[in-house]
Backbone as CSV, one residue per row, in Angstrom:
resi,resn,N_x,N_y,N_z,CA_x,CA_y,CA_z,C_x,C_y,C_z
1,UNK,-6.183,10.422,30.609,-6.859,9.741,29.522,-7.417,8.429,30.055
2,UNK,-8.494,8.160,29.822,-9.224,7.094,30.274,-9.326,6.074,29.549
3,UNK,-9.108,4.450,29.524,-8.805,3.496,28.741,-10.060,3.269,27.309
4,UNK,-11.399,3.714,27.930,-12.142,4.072,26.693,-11.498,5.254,25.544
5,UNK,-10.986,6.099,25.849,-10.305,6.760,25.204,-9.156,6.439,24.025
6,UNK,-8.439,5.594,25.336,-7.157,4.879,24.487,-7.805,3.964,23.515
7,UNK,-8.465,3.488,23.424,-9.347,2.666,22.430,-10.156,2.911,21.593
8,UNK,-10.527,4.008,21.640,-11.856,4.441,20.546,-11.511,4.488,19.462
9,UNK,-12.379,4.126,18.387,-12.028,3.936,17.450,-13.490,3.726,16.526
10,UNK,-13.707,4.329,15.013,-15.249,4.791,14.468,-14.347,4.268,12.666
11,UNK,-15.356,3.499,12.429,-15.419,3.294,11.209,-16.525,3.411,10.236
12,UNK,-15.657,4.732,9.190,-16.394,5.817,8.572,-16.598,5.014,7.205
13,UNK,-17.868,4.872,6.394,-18.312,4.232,5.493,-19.124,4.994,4.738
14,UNK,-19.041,4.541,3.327,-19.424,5.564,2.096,-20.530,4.231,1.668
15,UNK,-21.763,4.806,1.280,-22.723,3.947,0.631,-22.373,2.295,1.352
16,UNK,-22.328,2.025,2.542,-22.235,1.062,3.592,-21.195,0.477,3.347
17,UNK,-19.865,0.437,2.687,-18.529,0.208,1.996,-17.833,1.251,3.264
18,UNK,-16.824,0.460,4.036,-15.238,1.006,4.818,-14.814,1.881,3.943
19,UNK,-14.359,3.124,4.097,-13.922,3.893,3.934,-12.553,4.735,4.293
20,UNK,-12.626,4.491,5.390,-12.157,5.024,6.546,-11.699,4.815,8.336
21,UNK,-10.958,4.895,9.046,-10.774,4.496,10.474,-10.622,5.835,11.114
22,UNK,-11.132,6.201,11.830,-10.529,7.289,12.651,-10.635,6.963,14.168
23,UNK,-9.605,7.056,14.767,-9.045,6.209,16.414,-8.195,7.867,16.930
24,UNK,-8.728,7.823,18.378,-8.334,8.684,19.037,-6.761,8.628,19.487
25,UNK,-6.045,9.113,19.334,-4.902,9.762,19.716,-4.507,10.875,20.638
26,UNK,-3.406,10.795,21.684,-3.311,12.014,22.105,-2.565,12.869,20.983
27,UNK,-2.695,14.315,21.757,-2.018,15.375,20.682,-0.815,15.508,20.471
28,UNK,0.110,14.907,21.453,1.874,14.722,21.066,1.715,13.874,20.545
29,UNK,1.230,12.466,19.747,1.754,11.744,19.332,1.201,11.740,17.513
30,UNK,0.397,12.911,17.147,-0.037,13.012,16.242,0.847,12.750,14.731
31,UNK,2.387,12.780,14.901,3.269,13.233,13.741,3.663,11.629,14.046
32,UNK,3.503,10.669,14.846,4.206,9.524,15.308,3.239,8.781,14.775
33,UNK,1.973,9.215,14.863,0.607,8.093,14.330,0.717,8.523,12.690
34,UNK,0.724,9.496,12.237,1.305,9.635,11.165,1.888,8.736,10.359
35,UNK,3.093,8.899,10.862,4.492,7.988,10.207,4.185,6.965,10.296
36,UNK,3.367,6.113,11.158,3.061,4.697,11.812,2.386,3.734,10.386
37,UNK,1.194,5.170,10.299,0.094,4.556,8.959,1.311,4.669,7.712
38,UNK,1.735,5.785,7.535,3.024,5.934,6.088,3.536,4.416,6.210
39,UNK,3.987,4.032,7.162,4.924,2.806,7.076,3.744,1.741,6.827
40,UNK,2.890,1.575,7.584,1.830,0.700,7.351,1.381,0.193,5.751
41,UNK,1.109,1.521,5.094,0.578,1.587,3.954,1.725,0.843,3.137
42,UNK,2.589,1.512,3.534,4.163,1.162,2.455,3.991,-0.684,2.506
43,UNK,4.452,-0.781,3.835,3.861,-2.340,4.133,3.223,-3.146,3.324
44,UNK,1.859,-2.742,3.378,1.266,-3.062,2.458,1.008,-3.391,1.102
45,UNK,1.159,-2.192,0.533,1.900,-1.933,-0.510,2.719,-3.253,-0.754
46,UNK,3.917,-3.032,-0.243,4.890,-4.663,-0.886,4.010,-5.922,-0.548
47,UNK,3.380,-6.381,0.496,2.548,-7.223,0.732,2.140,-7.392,-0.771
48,UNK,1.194,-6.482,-1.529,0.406,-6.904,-2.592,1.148,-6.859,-3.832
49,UNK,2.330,-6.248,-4.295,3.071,-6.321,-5.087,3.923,-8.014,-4.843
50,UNK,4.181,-8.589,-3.590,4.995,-9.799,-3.785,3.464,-11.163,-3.996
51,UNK,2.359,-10.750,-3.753,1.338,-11.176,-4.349,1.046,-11.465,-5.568
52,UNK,1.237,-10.454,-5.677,0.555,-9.918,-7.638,2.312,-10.975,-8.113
53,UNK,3.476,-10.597,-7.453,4.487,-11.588,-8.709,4.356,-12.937,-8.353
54,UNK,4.016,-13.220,-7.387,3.586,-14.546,-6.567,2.722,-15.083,-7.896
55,UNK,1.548,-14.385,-8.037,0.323,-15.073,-8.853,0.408,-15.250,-10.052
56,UNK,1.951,-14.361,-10.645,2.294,-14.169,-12.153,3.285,-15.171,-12.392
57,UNK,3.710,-15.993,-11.319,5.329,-16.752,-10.898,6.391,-16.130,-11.507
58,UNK,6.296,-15.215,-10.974,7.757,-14.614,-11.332,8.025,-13.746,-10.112
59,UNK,7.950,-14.382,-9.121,8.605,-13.978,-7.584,9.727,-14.411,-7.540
60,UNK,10.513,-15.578,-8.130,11.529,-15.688,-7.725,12.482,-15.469,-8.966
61,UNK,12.475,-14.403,-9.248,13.384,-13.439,-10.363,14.535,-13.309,-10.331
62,UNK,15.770,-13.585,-10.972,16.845,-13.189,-10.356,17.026,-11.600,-10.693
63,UNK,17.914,-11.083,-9.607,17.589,-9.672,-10.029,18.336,-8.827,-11.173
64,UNK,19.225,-9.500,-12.001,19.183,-9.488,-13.452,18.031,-9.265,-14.133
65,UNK,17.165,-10.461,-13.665,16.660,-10.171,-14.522,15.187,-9.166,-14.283
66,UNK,14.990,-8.644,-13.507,14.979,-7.959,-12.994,14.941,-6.390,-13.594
67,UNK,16.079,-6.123,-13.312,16.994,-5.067,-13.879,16.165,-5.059,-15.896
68,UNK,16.556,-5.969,-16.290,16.686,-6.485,-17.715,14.771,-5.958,-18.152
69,UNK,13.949,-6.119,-17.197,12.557,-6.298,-17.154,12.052,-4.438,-16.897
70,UNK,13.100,-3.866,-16.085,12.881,-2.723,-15.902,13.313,-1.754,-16.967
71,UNK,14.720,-2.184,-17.200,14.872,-1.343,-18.751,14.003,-1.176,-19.722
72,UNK,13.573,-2.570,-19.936,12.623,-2.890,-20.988,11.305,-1.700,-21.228
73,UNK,11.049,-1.656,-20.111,9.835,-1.073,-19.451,9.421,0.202,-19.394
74,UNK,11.234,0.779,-19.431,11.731,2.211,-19.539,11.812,2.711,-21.087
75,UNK,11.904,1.894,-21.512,12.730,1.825,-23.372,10.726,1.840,-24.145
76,UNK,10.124,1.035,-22.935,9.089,1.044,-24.344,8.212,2.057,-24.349
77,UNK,7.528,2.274,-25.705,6.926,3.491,-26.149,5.396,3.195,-25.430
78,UNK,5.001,2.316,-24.106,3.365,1.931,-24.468,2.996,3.658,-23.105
79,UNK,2.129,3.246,-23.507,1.146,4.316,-22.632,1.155,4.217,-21.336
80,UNK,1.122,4.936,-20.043,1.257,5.191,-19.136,-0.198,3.989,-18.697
81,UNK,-1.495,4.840,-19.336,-2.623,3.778,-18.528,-2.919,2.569,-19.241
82,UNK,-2.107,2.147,-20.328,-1.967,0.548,-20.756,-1.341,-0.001,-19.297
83,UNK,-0.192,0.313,-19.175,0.890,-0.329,-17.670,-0.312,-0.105,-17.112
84,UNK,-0.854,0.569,-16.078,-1.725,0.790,-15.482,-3.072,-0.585,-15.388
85,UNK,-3.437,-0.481,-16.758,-4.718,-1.455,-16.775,-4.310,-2.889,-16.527
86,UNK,-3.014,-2.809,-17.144,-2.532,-4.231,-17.219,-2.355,-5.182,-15.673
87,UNK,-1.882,-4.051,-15.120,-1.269,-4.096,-13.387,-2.688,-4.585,-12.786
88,UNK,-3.998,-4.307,-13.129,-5.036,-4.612,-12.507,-5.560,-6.443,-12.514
């Protein structure tokens, strides 16, 4: 494998908007690059969730209350894409 190889890398775009990365890999390590992005994403993921409570100040929650916020949440009758819109 040649170091251009180890590096390549094409970024795939919809109506001139990122879309997409696709980077060359060898073929054993395909299930390893995999898991790599899963964890990445997950990553992420909390990244913007301790954001979003960051911006609401309620990052530093005790986890009572917490707990107390999740029941709540469980117990109430609202609509799946109310939570949803709200989260935006």
């Amino acid at each position: 494998m040649t170091a251009v190889a180890i590096f390549w890398r094409l970024v795939l775009t919809v109506d001139g908007k990122p879309f997409g990365v696709a980077v060359g890999i060898h073929e054993d390590e395909i299930e390893e690059t995999l898991d790599m992005l899963r964890r990445l994403r997950a990553l992420r993921a909390m990244h913007r969730m301790q954001r979003n409570a960051e911006a609401r100040g309620i990052s530093d929650m005790a986890p009572e209350d917490v707990d107390e916020e999740v029941r709540e949440a469980r117990n109430s009758p609202r609509d799946l894409l109310d939570l949803l819109s709200n989260e935006r």
